[in-house]
N, C-alpha and C positions, 0 to 999 in steps of 0.2 A: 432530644440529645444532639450537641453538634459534632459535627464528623470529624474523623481523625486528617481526613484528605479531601479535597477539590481540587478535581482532576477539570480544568481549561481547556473545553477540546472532545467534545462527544463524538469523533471521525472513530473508526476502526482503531487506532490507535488506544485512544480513551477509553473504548468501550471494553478493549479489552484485559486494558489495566487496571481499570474497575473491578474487573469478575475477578482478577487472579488477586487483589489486594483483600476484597470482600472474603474473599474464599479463604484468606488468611488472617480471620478476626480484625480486620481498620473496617473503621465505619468511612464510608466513601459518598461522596456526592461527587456527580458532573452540573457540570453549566456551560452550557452554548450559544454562542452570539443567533444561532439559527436554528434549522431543523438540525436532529442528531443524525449523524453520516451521512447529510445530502450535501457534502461538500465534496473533497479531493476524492473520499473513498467512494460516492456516488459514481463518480465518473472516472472511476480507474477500471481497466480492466480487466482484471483480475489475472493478471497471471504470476504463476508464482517460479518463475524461473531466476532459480537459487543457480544454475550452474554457468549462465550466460556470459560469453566475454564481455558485456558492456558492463558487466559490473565491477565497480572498483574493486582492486585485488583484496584489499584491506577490509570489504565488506562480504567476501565467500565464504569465509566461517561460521561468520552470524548467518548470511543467508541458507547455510548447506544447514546449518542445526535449527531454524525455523523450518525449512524443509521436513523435518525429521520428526518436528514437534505437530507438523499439519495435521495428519490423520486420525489423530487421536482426540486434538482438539476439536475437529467437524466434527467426530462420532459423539464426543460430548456435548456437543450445540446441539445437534440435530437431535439426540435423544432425548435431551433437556427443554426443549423447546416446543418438538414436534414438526418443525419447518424445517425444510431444506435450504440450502447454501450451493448449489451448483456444480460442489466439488467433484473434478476431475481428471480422476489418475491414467487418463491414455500417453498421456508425453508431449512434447515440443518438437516439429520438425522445425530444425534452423538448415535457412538457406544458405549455402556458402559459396560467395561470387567465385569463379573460377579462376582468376588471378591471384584470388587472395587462400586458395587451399591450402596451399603448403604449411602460411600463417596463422590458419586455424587451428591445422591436425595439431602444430607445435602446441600452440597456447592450450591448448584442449586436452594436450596429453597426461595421463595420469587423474584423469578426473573419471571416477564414475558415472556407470550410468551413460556414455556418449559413444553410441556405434555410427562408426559412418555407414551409407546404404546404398547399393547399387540403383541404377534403373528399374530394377525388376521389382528390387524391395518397395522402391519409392511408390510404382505402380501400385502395388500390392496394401501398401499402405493407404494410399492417401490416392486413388485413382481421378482424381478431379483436376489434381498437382500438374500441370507443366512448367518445368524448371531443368535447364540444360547443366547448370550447373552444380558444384557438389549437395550432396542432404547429407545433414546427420541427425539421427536421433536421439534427443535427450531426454533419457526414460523417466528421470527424476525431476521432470519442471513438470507441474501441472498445471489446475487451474482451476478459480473461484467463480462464481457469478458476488460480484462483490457488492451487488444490491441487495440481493436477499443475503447474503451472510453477515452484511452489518444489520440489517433486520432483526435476523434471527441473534444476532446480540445485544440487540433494547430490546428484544422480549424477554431474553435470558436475566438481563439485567432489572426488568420487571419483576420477573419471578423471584428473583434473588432480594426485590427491597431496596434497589441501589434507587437513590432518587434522580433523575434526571434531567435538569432544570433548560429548558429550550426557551429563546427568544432573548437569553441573561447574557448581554456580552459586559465580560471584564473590562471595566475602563482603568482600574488600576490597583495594585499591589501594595501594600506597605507593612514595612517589618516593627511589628509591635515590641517592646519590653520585654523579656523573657523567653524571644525566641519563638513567638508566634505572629500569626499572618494575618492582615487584615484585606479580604479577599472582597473588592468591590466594583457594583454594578451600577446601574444609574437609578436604580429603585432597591436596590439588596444590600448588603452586607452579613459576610459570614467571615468570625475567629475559627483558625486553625492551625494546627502545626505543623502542617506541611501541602504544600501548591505543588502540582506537575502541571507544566504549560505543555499540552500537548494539542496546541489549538492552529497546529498545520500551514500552512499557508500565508496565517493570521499570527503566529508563533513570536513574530517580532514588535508586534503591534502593541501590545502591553506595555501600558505606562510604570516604568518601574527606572531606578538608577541606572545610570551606565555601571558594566559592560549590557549593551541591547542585545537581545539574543539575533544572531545574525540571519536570518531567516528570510528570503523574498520568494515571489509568486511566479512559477515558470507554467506559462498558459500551454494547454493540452486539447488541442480538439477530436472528436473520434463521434463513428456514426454506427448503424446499428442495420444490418438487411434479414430482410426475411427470405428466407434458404430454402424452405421446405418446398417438396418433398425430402428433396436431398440434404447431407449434412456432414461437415467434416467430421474427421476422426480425432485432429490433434488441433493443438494450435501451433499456427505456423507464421517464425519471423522471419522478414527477411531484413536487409539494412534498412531501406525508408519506406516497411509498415509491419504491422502484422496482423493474424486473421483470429480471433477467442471465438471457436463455437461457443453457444449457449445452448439452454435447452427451448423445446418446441421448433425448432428449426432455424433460429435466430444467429447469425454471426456478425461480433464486433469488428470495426476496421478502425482501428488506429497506427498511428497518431500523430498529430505535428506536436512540433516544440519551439514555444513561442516567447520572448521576452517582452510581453503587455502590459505590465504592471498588476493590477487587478481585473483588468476586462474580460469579462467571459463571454464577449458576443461569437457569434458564431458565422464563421466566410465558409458559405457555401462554393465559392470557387477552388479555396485551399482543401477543402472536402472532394470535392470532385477529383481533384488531381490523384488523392491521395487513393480514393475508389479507384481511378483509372490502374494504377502502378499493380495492386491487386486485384484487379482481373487481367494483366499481361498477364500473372502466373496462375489464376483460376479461372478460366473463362468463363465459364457457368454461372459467375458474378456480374456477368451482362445481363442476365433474365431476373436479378434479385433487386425487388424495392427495395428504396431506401426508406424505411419507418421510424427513425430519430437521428439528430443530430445534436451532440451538445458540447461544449466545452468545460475544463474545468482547470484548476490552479494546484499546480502539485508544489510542496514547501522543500527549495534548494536550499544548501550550504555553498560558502564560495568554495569547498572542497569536495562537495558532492558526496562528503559522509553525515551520518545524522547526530545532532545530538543529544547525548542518553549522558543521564549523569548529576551530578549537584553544579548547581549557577555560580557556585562562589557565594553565595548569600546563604545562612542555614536555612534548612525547609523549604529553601524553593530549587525547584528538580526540574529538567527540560526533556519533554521525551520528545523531541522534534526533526524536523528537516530529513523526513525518510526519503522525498523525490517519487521515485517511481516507485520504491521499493515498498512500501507503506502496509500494503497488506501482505505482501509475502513476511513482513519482518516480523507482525503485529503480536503471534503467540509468544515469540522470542522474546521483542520487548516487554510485552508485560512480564516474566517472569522474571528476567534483568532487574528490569524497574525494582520492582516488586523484594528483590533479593538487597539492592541497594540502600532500598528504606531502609529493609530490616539490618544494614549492617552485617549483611552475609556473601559469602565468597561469591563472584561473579566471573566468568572467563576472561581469560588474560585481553583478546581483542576486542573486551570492552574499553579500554583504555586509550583507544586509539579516536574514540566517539567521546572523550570529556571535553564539557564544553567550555574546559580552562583551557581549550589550544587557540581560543580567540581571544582569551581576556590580558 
């Protein structure tokens, strides 16, 4: 029987517009130019900090109500599954340079969830921390291990029947007679009546009419220390880095931001620097191997928002260009997604992500 959907794009994204379209009667297939989520969401961090000022203003809505949707969604993986996902609700310490307080409390003000902290707090928190300047705590940003919880979503996706097709990259789109799609690879072809290009990074790469969906590759590198015995409490940003404990003792250090085109090689000297910056503020990070290094390509917009929406072509749908934001957005987006198919009310600042504002 052929599927009502192919979803373009097996990342966290894909994976989890799959479960929530499945879960609502469409028969759904993905297809991936490669392995499923060993791309952006492989090598994202996982953090899910919905409250951050680096986020577009226009993007804390969606990000504060994926926050909200997290918890619920992990207890459903993880019980569905059996596997763990990393998640964890300790909170964010953000660093805030000491010129720039004033700037912060302002922007920050009225938001949940954000207590500034003394010295003594900060000690008390996070004893490993030396930072002269302000901390606040951000109780509502947590964080993923975003390797096993796109895992733990092709297994879900297993369980559920959805088919998975790895190694099938889309070489091109064409719109059939009556409103359906002719979805093709270099060896495949699959009819259907509706595409979501959710293929990240790659999102622009699809041979299909102009408008091109706008979509380019902003390179990311970040490395990996073994911590143990000791291990933070939170994850902590400061302006150029921040630290994702993991479990067994493990902590992430990312990340640059690189304009490379597609190159994921990996400069060990741009790594070092970016280790050196975080252990100014953790010292303890002089004694921790480094056990992996890698890069990877997160999918910008020239506006830094993503876009969610119909292409202007019927049936074909763009869930694209999340950036950094990709897995904190991902429960969000699928239910969006998902409500859009159906022709069902979605929030007003969805409207601000259609990806008619480039055509």
């Amino acid at each position: 029987m052929r599927p009502d959907v192919i979803i373009v794009g097996a990342g966290l994204i894909g994976l989890t517009m799959a479960r929530e379209l499945q879960a609502r009667g469409m028969r759904v297939e993905v297809w991936d130019q490669s392995q499923a989520g060993h791309e952006s969401s492989w090598a994202a961090a996982g953090m899910l900090a919905g409250t951050m000022l680096s986020l577009n203003r226009r993007l804390r809505p969606a990000a504060q109500a994926s926050l909200t949707l997290y918890p619920e969604f992990i207890a459903q993986l993880e019980t569905e599954t059996g596997q763990k996902t990393g998640y964890r609700a300790s909170g964010t310490l953000l660093l805030a340079p000491s010129d720039e307080e004033n700037t912060f409390r302002r922007d920050f003000s009225g938001l949940d969830g954000v207590d500034w902290l003394s010295p003594s707090d900060v000690e008390a928190l996070e004893p490993e921390l030396q930072y002269s300047g302000t901390v606040a705590l951000l109780s509502r940003d947590h964080s993923v291990n975003s390797r096993q919880l796109v895992t733990a979503c092709r297994t879900s996706a297993a369980l559920r029947g959805i088919p998975i097709h790895e190694g099938r990259q889309v070489t091109r789109l064409h719109a059939l007679p009556g409103g359906t799609w002719s979805v093709e690879s270099e060896k495949h072809r699959q009819v259907v009546a509706h595409v979501i290009n959710a293929a990240g990074a790659w999102a622009g790469q699809i041979d299909l009419p102009q408008p091109a969906c706008p979509v380019r590759p902003v390179k990311g590198q970040a490395l990996q220390v073994e911590a143990a015995p000791w291990q933070l409490r939170h994850v902590i940003i400061a302006q150029d880095f921040y630290l994702v404990p993991r479990a067994a003792g493990s902590i992430l250090v990312g990340a640059t931001q690189e304009e490379a085109g597609f190159d994921k090689s990996v400069c060990p000297e741009q790594l070092s620097q970016l280790q050196a910056r975080a252990r100014a503020c953790v010292p303890i990070l002089k004694n921790a191997p480094v056990v992996e290094m890698w890069a990877g390509l997160r999918p910008a917009t020239p506006d830094g928002l993503p876009l969610l929406g119909a292409s202007g072509y019927p049936g074909y749908w763009l869930a694209a260009g999340h950036f950094r934001e990709g897995i904190l957005l991902a429960p969000w987006t699928a239910h969006t997604m998902a409500n859009l198919l159906a022709d069902l009310p979605v929030p007003a600042e969805v409207a601000a992500f259609s990806p008619a504002r480039f055509q």
